[in-house]
Backbone atoms as SQL, in Angstrom:
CREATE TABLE atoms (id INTEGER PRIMARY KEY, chain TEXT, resi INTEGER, resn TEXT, atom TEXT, x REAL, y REAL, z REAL);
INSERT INTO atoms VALUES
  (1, 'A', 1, 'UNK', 'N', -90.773, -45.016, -14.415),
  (2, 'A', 1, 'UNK', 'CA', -90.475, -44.249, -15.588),
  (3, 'A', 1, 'UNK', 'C', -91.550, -44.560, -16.618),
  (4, 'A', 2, 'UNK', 'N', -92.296, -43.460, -17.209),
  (5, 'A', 2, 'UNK', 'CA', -93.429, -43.977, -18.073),
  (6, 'A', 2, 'UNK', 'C', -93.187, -42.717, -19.241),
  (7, 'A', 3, 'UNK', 'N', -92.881, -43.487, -20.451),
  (8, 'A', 3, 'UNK', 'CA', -93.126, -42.377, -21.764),
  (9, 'A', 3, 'UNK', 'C', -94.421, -42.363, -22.328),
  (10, 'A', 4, 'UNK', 'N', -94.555, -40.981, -22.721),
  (11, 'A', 4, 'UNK', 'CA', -95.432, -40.594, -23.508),
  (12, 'A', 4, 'UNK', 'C', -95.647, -41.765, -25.025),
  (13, 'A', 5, 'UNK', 'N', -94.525, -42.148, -25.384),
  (14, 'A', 5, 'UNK', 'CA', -95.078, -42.677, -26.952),
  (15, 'A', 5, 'UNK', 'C', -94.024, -43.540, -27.186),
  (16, 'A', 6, 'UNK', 'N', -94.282, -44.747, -27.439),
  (17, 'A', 6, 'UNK', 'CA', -93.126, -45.636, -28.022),
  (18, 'A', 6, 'UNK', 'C', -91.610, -45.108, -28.479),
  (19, 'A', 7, 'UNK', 'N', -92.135, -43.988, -29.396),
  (20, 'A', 7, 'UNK', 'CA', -90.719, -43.386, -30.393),
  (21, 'A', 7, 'UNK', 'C', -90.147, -42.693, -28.995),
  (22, 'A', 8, 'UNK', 'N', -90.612, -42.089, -28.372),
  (23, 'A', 8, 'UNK', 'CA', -90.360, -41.305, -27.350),
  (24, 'A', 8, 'UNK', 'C', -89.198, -42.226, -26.107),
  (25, 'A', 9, 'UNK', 'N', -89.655, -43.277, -25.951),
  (26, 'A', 9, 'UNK', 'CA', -88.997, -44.422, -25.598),
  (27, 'A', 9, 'UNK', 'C', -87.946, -45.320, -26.000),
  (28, 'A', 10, 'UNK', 'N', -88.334, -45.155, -27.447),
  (29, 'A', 10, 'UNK', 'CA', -86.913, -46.265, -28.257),
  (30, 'A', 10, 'UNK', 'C', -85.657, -45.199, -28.116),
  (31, 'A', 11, 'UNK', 'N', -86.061, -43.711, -28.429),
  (32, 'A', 11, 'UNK', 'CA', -85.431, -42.737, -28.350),
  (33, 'A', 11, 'UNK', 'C', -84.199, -42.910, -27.429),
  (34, 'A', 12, 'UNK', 'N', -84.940, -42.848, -26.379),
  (35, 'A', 12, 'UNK', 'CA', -84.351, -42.673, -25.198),
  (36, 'A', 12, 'UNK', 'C', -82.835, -43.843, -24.648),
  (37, 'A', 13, 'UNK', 'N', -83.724, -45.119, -24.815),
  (38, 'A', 13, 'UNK', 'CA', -82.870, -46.131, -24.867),
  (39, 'A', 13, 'UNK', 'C', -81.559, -46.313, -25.834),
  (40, 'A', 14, 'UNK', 'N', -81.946, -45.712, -27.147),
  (41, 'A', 14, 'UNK', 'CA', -80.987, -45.397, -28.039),
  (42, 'A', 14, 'UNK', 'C', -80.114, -44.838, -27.516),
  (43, 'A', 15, 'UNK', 'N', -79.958, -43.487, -26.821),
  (44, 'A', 15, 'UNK', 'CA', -79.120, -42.310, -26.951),
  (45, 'A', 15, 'UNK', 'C', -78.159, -43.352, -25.368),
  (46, 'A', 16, 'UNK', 'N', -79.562, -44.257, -24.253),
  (47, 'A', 16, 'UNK', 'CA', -78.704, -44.317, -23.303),
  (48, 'A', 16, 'UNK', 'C', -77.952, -45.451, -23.693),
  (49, 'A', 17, 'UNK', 'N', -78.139, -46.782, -24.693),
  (50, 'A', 17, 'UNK', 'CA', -77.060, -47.624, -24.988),
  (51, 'A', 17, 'UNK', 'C', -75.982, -47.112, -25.554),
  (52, 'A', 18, 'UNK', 'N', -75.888, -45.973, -26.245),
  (53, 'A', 18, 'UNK', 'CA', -75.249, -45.509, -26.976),
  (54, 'A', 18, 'UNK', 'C', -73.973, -44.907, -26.228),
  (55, 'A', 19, 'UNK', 'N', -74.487, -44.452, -25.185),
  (56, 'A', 19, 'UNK', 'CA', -73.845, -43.717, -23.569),
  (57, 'A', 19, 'UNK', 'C', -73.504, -44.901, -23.301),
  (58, 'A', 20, 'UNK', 'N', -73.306, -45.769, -22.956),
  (59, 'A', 20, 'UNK', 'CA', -72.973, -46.951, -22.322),
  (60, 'A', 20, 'UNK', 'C', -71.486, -47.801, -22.553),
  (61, 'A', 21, 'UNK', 'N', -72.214, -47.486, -24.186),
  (62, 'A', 21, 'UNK', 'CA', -71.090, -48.241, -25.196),
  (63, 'A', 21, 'UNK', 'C', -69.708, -47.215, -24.957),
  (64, 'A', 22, 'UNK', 'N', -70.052, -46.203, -25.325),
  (65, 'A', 22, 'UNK', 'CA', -68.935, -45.130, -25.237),
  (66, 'A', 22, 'UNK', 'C', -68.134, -45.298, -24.154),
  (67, 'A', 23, 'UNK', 'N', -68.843, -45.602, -22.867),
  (68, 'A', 23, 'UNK', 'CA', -68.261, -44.949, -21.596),
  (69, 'A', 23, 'UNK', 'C', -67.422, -46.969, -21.746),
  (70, 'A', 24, 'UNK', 'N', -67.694, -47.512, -21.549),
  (71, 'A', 24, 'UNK', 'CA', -67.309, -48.926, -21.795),
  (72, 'A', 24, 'UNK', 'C', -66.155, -48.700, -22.577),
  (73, 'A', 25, 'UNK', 'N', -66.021, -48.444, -24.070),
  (74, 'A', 25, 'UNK', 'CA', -65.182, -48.546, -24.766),
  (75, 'A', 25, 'UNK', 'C', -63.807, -47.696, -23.581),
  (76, 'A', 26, 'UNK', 'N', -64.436, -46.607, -23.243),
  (77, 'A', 26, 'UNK', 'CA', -63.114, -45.842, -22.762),
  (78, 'A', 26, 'UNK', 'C', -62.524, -46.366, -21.633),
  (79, 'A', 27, 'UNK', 'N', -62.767, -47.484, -20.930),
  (80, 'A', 27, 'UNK', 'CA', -62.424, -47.993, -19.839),
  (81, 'A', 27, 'UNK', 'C', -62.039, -49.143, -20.551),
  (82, 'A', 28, 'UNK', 'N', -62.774, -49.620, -21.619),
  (83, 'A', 28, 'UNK', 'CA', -61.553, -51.092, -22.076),
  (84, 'A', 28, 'UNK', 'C', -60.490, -50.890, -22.710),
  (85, 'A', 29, 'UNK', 'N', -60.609, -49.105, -23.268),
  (86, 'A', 29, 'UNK', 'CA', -59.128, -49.404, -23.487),
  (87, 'A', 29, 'UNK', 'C', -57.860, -48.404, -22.458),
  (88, 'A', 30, 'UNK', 'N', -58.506, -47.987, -21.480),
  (89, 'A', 30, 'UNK', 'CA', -57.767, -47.633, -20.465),
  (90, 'A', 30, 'UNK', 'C', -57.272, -48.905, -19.802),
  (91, 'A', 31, 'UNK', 'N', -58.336, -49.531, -19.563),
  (92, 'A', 31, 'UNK', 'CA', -57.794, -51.187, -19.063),
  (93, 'A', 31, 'UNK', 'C', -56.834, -51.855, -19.792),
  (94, 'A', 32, 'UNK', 'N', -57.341, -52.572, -20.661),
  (95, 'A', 32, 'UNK', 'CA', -56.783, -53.082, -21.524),
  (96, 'A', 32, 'UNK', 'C', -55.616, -52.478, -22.290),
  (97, 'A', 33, 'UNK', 'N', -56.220, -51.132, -23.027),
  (98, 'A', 33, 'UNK', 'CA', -54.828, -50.962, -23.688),
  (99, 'A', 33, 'UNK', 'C', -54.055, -49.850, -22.759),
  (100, 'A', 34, 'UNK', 'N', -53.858, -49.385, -21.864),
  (101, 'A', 34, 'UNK', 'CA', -52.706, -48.859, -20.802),
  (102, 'A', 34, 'UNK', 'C', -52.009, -49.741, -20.175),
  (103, 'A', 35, 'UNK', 'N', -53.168, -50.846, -19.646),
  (104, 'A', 35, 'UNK', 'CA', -52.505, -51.549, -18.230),
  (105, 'A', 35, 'UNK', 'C', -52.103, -52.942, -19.110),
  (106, 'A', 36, 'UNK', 'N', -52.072, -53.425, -20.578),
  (107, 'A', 36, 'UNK', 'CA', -51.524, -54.529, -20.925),
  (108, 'A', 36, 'UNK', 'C', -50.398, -53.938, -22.263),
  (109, 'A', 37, 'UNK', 'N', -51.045, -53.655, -23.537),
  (110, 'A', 37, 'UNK', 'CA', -50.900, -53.216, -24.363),
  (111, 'A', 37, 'UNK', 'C', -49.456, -52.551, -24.610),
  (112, 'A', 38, 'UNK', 'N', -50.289, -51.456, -23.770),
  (113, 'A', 38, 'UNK', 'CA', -49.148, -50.343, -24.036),
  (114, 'A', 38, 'UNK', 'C', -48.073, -49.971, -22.974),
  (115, 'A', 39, 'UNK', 'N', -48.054, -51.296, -21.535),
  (116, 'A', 39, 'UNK', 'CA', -47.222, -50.775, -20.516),
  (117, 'A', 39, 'UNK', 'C', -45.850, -50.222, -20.593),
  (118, 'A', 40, 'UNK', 'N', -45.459, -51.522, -21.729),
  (119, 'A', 40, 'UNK', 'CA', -44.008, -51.021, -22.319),
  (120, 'A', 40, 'UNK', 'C', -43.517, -49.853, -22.332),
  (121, 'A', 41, 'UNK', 'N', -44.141, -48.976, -22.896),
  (122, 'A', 41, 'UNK', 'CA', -44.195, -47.547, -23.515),
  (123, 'A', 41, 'UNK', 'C', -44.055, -46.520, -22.758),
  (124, 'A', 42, 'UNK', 'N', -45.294, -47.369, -21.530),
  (125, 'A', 42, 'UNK', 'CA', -45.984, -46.491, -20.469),
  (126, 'A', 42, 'UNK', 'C', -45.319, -46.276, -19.222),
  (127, 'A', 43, 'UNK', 'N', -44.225, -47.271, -19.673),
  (128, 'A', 43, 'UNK', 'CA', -43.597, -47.977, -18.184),
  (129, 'A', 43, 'UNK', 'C', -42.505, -46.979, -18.685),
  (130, 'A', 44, 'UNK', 'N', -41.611, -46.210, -19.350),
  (131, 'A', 44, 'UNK', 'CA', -40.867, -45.271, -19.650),
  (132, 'A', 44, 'UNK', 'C', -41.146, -44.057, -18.628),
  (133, 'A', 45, 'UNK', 'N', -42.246, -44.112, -18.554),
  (134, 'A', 45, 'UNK', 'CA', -42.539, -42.424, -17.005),
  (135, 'A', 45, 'UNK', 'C', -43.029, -43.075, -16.204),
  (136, 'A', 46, 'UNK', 'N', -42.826, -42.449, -15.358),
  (137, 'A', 46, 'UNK', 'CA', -43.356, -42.183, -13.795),
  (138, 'A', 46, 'UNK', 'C', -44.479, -41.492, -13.233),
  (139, 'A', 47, 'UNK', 'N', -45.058, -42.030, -12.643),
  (140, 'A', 47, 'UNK', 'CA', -46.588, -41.252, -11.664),
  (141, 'A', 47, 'UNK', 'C', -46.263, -41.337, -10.684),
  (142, 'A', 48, 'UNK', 'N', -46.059, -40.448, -9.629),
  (143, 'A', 48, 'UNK', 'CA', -46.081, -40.536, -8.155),
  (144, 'A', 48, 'UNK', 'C', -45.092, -41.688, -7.803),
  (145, 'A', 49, 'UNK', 'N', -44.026, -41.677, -8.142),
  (146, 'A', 49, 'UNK', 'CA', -42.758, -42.780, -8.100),
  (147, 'A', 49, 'UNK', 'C', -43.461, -44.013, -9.041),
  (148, 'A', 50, 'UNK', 'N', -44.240, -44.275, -9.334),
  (149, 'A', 50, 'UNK', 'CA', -44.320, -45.729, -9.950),
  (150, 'A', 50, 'UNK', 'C', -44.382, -45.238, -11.375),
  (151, 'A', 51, 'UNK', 'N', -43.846, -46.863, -11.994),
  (152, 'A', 51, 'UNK', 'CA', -43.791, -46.412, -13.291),
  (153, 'A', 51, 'UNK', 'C', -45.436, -46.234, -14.044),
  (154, 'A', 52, 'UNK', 'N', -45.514, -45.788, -14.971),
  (155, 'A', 52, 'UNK', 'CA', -46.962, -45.361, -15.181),
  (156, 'A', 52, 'UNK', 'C', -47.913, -46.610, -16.322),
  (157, 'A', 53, 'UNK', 'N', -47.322, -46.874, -16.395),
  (158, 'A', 53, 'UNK', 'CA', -48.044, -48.871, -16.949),
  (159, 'A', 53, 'UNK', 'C', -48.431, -49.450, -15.847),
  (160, 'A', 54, 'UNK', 'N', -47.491, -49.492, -14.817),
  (161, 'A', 54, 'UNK', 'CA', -47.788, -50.065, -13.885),
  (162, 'A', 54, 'UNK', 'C', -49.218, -50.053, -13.204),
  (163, 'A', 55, 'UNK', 'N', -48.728, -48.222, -12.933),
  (164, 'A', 55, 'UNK', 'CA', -49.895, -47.744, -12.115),
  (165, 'A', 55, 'UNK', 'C', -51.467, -47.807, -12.899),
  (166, 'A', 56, 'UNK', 'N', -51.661, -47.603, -14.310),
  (167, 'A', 56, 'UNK', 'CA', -52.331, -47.692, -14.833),
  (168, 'A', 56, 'UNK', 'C', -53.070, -49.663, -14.876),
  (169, 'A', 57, 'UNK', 'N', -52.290, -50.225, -14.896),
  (170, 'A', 57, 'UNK', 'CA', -52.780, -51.446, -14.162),
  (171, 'A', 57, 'UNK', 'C', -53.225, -51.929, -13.016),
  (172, 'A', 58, 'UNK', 'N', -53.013, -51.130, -11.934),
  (173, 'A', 58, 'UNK', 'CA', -52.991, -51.489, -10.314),
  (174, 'A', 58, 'UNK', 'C', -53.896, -50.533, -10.217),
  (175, 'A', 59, 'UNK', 'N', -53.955, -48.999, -10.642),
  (176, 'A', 59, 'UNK', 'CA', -55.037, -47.965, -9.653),
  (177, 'A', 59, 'UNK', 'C', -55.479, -47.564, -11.303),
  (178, 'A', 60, 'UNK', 'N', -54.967, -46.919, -12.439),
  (179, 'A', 60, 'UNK', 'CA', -55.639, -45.550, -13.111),
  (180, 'A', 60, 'UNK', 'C', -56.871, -46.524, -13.604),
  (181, 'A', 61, 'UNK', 'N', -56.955, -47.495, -14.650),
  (182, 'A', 61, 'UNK', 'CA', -58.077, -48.260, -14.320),
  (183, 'A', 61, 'UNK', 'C', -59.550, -48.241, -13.764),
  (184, 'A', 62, 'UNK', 'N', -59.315, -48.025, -12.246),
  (185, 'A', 62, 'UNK', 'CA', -59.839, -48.472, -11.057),
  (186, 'A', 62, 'UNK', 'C', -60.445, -46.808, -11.054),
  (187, 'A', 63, 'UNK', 'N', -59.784, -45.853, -11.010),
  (188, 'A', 63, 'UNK', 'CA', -59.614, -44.378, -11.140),
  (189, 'A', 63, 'UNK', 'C', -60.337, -43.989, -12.404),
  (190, 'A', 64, 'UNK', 'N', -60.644, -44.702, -13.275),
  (191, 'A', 64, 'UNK', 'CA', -60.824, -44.404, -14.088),
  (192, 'A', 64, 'UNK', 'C', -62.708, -45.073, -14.571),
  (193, 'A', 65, 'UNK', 'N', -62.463, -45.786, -14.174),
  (194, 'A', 65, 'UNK', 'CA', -63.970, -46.611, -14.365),
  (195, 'A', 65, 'UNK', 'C', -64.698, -45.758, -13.234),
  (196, 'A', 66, 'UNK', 'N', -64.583, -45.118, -11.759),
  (197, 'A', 66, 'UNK', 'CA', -65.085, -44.622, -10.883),
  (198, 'A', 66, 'UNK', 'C', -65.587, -43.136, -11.522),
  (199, 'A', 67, 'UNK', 'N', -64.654, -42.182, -12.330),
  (200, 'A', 67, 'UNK', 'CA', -64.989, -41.128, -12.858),
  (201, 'A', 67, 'UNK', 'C', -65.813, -41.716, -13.779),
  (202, 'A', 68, 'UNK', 'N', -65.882, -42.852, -14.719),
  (203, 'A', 68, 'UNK', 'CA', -67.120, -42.801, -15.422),
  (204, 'A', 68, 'UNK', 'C', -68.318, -42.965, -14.622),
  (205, 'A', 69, 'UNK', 'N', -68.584, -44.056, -13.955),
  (206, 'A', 69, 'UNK', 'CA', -69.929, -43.791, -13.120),
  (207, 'A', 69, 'UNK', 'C', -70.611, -42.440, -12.568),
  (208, 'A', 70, 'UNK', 'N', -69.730, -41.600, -12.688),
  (209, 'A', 70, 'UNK', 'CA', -70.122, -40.288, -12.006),
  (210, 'A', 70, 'UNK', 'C', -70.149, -39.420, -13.604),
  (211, 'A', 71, 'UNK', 'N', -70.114, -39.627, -14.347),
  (212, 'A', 71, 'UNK', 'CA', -70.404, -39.177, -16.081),
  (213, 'A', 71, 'UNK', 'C', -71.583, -39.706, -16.295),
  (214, 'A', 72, 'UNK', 'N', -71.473, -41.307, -16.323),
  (215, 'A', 72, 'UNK', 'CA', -72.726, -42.194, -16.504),
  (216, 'A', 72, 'UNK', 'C', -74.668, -40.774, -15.909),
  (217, 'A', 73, 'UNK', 'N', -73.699, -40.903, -14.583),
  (218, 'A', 73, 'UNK', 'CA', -74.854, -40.686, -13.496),
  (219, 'A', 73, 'UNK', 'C', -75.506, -38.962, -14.103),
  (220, 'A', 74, 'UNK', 'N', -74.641, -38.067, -14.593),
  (221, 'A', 74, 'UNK', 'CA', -74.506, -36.543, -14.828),
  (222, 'A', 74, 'UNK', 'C', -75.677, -37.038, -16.171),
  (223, 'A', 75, 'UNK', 'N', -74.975, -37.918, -17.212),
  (224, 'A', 75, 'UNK', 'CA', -75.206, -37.391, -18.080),
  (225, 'A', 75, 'UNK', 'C', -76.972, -38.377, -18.154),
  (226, 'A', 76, 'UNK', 'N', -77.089, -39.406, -17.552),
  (227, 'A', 76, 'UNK', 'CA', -78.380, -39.652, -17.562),
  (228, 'A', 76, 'UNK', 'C', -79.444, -38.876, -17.096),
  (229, 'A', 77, 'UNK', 'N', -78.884, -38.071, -16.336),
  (230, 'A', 77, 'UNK', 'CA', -79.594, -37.272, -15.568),
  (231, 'A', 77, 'UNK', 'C', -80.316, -36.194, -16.705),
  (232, 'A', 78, 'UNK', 'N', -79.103, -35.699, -17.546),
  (233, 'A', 78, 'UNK', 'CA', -79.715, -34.652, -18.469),
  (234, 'A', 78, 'UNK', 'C', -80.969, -36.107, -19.799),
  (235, 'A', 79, 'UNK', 'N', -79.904, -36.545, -19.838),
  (236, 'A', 79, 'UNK', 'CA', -81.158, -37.561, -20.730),
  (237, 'A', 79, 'UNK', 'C', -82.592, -37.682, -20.014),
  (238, 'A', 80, 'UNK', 'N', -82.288, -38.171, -18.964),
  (239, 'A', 80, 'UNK', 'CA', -84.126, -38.277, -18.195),
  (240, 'A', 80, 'UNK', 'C', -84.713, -37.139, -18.145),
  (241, 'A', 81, 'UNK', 'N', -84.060, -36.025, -18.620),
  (242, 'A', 81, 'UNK', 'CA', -84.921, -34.105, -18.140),
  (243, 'A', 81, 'UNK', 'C', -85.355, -34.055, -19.816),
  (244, 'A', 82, 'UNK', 'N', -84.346, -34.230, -20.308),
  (245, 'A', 82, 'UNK', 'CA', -85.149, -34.377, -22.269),
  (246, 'A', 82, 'UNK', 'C', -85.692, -34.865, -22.562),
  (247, 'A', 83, 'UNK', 'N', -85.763, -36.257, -21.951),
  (248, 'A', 83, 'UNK', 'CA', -87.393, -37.109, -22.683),
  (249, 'A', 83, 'UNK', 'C', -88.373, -37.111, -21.255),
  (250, 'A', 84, 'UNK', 'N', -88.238, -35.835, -20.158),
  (251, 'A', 84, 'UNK', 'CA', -88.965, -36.041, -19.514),
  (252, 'A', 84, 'UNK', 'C', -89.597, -37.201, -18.423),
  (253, 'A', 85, 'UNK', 'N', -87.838, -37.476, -18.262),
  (254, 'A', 85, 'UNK', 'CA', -89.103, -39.109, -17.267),
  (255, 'A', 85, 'UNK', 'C', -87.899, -39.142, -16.046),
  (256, 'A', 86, 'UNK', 'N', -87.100, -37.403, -15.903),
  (257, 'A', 86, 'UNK', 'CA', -86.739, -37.361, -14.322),
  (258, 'A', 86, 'UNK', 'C', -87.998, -37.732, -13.426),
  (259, 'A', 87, 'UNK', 'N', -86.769, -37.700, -11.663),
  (260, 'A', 87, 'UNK', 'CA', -88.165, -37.964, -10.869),
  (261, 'A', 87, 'UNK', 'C', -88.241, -36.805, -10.588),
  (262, 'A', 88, 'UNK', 'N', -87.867, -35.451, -10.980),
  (263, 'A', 88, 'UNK', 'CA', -88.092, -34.304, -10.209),
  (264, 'A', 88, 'UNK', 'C', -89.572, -33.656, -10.275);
């Protein structure tokens, strides 16, 4: 990966920590606040017979961090075509 110009570069890194943080935050508090937090609450309904705190501790989580990697992957993709440093 080689940029044209420093700014062109800090740029880039900016927008992708920035992506990072986001996608992070939404999985710590799917983690954290579904599967600890809020099971109580959560544990009132049902998913597919289990109660849904539960499940959100054991699989949505797990389900949930996997759909970000595949966001992660989409949306870097458009980032590397805007500052130009896909491999296409």
């Amino acid at each position: 990966m080689s940029f044209e110009n420093k700014n062109k570069a800090d740029g880039y890194w900016k927008e992708n920590i920035r992506l990072v943080l986001i996608l992070l935050s939404i999985w710590a508090i799917v983690s954290f606040g579904c599967g600890i937090l809020l099971v109580d609450v959560l544990n009132e309904y049902t998913f597919m017979g289990f109660k849904l705190g539960f499940w959100f501790a054991q699989q949505g989580a797990i389900y949930v961090f996997v759909a970000l990697i595949f966001v992660y992957a989409a949306k870097t993709h458009k980032l590397d075509q805007k500052y130009g440093v896909d491999e296409e």
